[in-house]
N, C-alpha and C positions, 0 to 999 in steps of 0.2 A: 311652478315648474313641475315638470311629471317624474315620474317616481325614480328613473333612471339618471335624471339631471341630479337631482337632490342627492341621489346616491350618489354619482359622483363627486361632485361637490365637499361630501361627507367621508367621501374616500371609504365608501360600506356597498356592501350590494345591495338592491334591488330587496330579495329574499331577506335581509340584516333589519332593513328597515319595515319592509312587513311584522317581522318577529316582534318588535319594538312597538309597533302598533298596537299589535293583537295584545302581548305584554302589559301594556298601559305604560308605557315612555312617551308616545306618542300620541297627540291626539289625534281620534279619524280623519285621515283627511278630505276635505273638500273633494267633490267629485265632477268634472265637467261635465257637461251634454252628452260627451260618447262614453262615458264612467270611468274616466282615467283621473288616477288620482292628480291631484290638485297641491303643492306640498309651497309651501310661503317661507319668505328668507328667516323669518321665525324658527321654523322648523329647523334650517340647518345648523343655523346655531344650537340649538337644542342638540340637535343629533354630537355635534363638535365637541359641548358639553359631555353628551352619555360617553365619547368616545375615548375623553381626555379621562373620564372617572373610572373608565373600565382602565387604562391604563395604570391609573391608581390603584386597582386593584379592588375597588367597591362592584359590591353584587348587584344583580340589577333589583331586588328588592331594596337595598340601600338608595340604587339611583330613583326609584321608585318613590319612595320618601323625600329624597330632596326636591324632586320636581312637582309632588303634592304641595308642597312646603313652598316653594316660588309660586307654585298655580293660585295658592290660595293668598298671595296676596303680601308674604314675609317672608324678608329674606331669612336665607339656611343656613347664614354662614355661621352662626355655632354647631348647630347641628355638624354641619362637614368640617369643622375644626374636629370635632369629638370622635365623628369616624375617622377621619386621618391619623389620631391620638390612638386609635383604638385598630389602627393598618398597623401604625408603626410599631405597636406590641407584638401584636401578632409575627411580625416580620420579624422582629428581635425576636422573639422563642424559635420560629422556624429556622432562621439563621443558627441559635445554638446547636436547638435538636441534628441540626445538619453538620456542622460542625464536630458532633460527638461522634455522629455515624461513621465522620468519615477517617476520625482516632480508632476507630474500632474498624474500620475496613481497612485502614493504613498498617493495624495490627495484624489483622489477618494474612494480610499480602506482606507481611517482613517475614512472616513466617511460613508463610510458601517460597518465598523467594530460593531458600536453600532448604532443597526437599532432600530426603533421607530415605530412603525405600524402605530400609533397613531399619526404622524405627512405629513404619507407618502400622495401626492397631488395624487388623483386616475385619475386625467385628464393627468397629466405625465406616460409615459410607463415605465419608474422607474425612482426616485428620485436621485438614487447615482451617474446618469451622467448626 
C-alpha cells in the first residue's frame, strides 16, 4: 500500500510516517518501479503499535528499543513492563509536583481574592506573589 494508504490506515500522516522512517521505527520501505513507497500490513501494525506507545507516553527512543527488541527475534514484554513501571513513577511525581503547585497557586489567589490597596508595599511589583 502507498504511503498515503498506510497513513491513513495508521490514522498518522504521510509526513508522521516518513519521520518514523528516517527515525529508525520504521523500516525502509520497498519501493515500486515509479519510487513510491511500498508499506506491507506489517507496517501498520507496527505504526498501531508506535502509536498506542506514544500514547503511553514512551519516547520514541524507548519505542526504538522495543522494536529492536521484537526485530531481533525476543519478545519485549519485560522490557515494556519495566518502562510502563517506570511511566507510572514518573506520572506519580508529576501528578504530586502538580498537585503542590496548584496549593501554592490556590494560596496565592485566596489572597488576591480580597485586595486591600491600603496595605499593598509599593516597593514590591505586586504583593500577591
Amino acid at each position: 500500500m502507498r504511503i498515503g494508504e498506510a497513513a491513513a490506515a495508521a490514522g498518522m500522516t504521510a509526513k508522521t510516517l516518513r519521520f518514523y522512517e528516517v527515525r529508525g521505527l520504521l523500516p525502509e520501505a520497498k519501493r515500486s518501479a515509479n519510487g513510491y513507497r511500498d508499506y506491507s500490513l506489517e507496517t501498520t501494525a507496527r505504526l498501531d503499535f508506535i502509536r498506542r506507545s506514544r500514547i503511553a507516553g514512551l519516547t520514541l527512543a524507548q519505542i526504538r528499543d522495543i522494536l529492536r527488541i521484537r526485530d531481533a527475534g525476543q519478545a519485549p514484554c519485560t522490557h515494556v513492563r519495566d518502562l510502563l513501571a517506570q511511566q507510572l513513577t514518573n506520572l506519580d511525581r508529576q501528578i504530586a509536583e502538580l498537585l503542590a503547585l496548584r496549593a501554592t497557586v490556590a494560596e496565592f489567589h485566596d489572597a488576591a481574592a480580597v485586595p486591600d490597596p491600603a496595605v499593598c508595599n509599593p516597593n514590591l511589583i505586586c504583593s500577591y506573589l
